[in-house]
C-alpha positions, 0 to 999 in steps of 0.5 A: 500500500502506498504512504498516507497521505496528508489527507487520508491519514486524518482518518485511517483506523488503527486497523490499517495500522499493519500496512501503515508499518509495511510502508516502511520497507515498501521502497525496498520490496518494490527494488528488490522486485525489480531486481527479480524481474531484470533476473528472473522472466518466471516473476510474475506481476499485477496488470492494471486489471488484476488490481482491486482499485479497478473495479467499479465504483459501485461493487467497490462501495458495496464492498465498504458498505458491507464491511463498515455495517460489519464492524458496526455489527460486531461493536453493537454485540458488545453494547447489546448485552447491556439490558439483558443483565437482570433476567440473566441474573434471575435465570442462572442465579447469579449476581448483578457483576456476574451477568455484567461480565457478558459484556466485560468478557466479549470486550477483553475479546476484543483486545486479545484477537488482533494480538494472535490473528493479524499476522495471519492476513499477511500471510493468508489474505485479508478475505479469509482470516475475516470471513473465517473470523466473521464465521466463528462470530456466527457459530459461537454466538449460537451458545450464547443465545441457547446455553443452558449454563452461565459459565457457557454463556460467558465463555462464548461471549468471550469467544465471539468478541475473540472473533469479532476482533480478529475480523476488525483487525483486518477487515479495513485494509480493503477499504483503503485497497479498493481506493486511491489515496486522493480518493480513500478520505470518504469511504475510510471515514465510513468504516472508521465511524461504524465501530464507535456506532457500535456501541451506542446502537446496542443499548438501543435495540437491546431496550426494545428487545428486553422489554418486549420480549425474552432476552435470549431473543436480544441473541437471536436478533444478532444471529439474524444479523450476523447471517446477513453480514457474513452472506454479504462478506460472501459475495460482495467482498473481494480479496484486495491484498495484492501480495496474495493476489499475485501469489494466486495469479502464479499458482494460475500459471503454474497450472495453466502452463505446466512450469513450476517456475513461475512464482509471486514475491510473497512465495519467497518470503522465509516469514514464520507465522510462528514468529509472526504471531509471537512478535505480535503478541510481544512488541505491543508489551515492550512498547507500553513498557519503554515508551511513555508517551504511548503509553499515557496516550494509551492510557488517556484513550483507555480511559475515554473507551472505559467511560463509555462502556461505564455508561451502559450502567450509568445510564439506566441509574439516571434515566430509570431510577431518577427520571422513571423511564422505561427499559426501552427509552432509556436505550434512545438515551443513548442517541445523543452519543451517537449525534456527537460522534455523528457531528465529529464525522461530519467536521471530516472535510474540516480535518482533512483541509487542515492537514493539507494546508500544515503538509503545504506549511511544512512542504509536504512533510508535516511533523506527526504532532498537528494531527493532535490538534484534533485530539486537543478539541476532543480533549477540552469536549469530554470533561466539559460535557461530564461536567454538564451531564454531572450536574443535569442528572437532578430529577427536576432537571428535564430528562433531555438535559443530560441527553444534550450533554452527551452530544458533546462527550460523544463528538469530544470522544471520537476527536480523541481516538481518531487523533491518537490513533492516526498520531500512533500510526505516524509517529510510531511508523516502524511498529504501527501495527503493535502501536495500535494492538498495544492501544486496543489492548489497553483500551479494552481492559479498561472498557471490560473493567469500568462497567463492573463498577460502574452501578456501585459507583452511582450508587454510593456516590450518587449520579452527580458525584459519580460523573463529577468523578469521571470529568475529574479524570478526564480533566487531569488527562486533557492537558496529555495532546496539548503538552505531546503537540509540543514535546513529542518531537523531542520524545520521538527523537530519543524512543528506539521505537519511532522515527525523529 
């Protein structure tokens, strides 16, 4: 893939983080491909009309649209259990906090999946880790919507987050695949928008779910969506990784013709997978352990994604206990975090016209640092809206208060992450890839923890002390973009991990 651009890096993912790092040797490659090709007539190369980008704009659409509802799928299933919790209680005979854990458990999922399952894709292709990945989902979501037991319930929760994760790992770099650089800024901010609408859709449709009808149905539901995904995955999504692309072109050849000699680039690749998966799971650890500013950026976005999860408990305390609202009204509440990250989506063009005018300031090479500019807006959003949502919960206060509160935390949060992630991705370019597994890693053992927690911390501090606390937090983490907007190059310059 070639290097982001000053005006598609403001929205890439960290999913596509793996390629961002293989940016790095990606001169190199394509010399040493040449080479091949001055010795070797057996290498075989892409045509124009093998590569993806030359499919029609509307099945290459269709292929986003298909993989972003994916995402937004595989996020909500993580929300959804949100109002299941007290009929699992009752129906298994277990405590509130156990119950919770089906959420905790499919987050923890989550954060480990990418650890073990991206460097399949390098090797493999993207379609069939994330169709095999998006297989599983299907398969062992049906344990938890017809189990019997608590403890099958729970462990395929965590099996289906497991699974989920391994298809967000990877799943994104068709998108930027598909599309040239002065073309990929759209559909990139479609697929990166869906896994942070995720959550928010979950309460939502598990409201109307629960109060309606039997939980377990919250599961079935999911099934259904799960099936139509995975039958779209299926026959819209083709394979975009042009390595393994070209390696089936050579086995076409090989066959075809008869001459074992022909052979794609990736065919002499000595890459271990064992290795592979061993650095995966091993750099991430080391750059928490030896890089500070990864690690509080980290730690900054853990918080924000834990706050979030939080209030799939806080909610239901302010909306259902103070202001009586039902189960499936208090799941609208939860719209106005999704207007906020709708709004954050819509500033895009704003974002992307900024980092063009800094890469023309900077003569095409802008410092890493201007993309927390936007982590700076979002930094200064969240505790101001804790701050108006914390002193809005009163019941004299109306119930759409506290929901107009929200929009800004929504917004502030989804400035955040995007910011982080493109910063990481950049600054850290020699290891993206294990920089954004190391901040999905962080960022979900905070998700997985906050909710079990969360019902005794409204309950004993109250609604106003408990969110008064959360702003708190993020007040002491705002000032983190602000001071690595000026420092971070000097950091950057003494870290073994990142290019000065």
């Amino acid at each position: 893939m070639s290097t982001v651009s000053s005006e598609t890096a403001s929205v890439r993912p960290g999913t596509e983080a793996a390629d961002v790092e293989k940016d790095a040797a990606a001169q190199n490659e394509k010399q040493n491909e040449t080479n091949d090709a001055n010795e070797s007539p057996y290498l075989v190369t892409l045509t124009q009309e093998d590569d993806p980008k030359q499919l029609s704009t509307l099945h290459k659409w269709l292929a986003v649209l298909v993989i972003s509802t994916s995402a937004l799928c595989v996020t909500c299933a993580s929300s959804v259990a949100g109002f299941t919790e007290g009929a699992i209680s009752q129906e298994f005979h277990v405590g509130k906090e156990v119950s919770i854990l089906g959420i905790s458990l499919f987050v923890q999922g989550l954060g480990f999946g990418p650890l073990l399952v991206g460097p399949l894709s390098e090797l493999y292709g993207r379609n069939i880790v994330y169709r095999v990945s998006f297989g599983l989902f299907w398969v062992f979501s049906w344990p938890v919507a017809f189990g019997h037991h608590i403890a099958v319930f729970l462990i395929f929760r965590f099996l289906t987050g497991f699974c989920g994760a391994a298809f967000l790992s990877v799943a994104g770099g068709s998108v930027s695949d598909l599309f040239a650089n002065d073309k990929v800024a759209t559909p990139m901010a479609v697929f990166t928008i869906s896994p942070f609408i995720g959550p928010v859709v979950g309460p939502l449709i598990s409201g109307f779910i629960n109060q309606n009808t039997y939980w377990r149905w919250t599961y079935r539901v999911m099934i259904i969506w799960i099936s139509v995904e995975l039958v779209g995955l299926l026959l819209f999504v083709p394979e975009t990784y042009t390595p393994v692309i070209t390696k089936w072109k050579a086995q076409k050849l090989r066959k075809t013709t008869g001459n074992p000699e022909f052979y794609a680039p990736i065919e002499k690749q000595s890459k271990s997978l064992l290795r592979s998966i061993k650095m995966s799971c091993y750099t991430p650890f080391k750059l928490l352990l030896l890089d500070r500013m990864a690690l509080l950026l980290d730690v900054w976005n853990a918080l924000l994604l834990g706050i979030l999860y939080l209030t799939f408990q806080a909610f239901p305390v302010i909306f259902m206990e103070v202001h009586g609202f039902s189960m499936q009204a208090t799941g609208l509440t939860f719209l106005g975090l999704g207007v906020g990250m709708l709004v954050a989506l819509a500033t895009q063009p704003l974002w992307n016209r900024f980092a063009r005018n800094e890469a023309h300031k900077y003569g095409g090479n802008p410092p890493p640092e201007v993309r927390l500019v936007m982590g700076q807006v979002g930094a200064v959003l969240v505790p101001l809206s804790l701050y108006w949502l914390a002193f809005t919960t009163y019941q004299q206060v109306h119930w759409i208060v506290p929901i107009i509160a929200s929009v800004p935390f929504g917004a502030g949060v989804l400035f955040c992450f995007i910011s982080t992630f493109t910063y990481l991705v950049i600054a850290y370019r020699p290891v993206a890839a294990s920089a954004m597994a190391a901040n999905t890693f962080v960022r979900t053992c905070f998700a997985a923890a906050f909710p079990l927690f969360a019902g005794q911390m409204y309950h004993t501090l109250g609604t106003v002390g408990a969110t008064a606390l959360l702003a708190g937090l993020t007040t002491l983490a705002a000032p983190l973009p602000f001071v690595f907007h000026r420092i971070g190059a000097r950091l950057r310059a003494k870290s073994r991990f990142t290019h000065a």
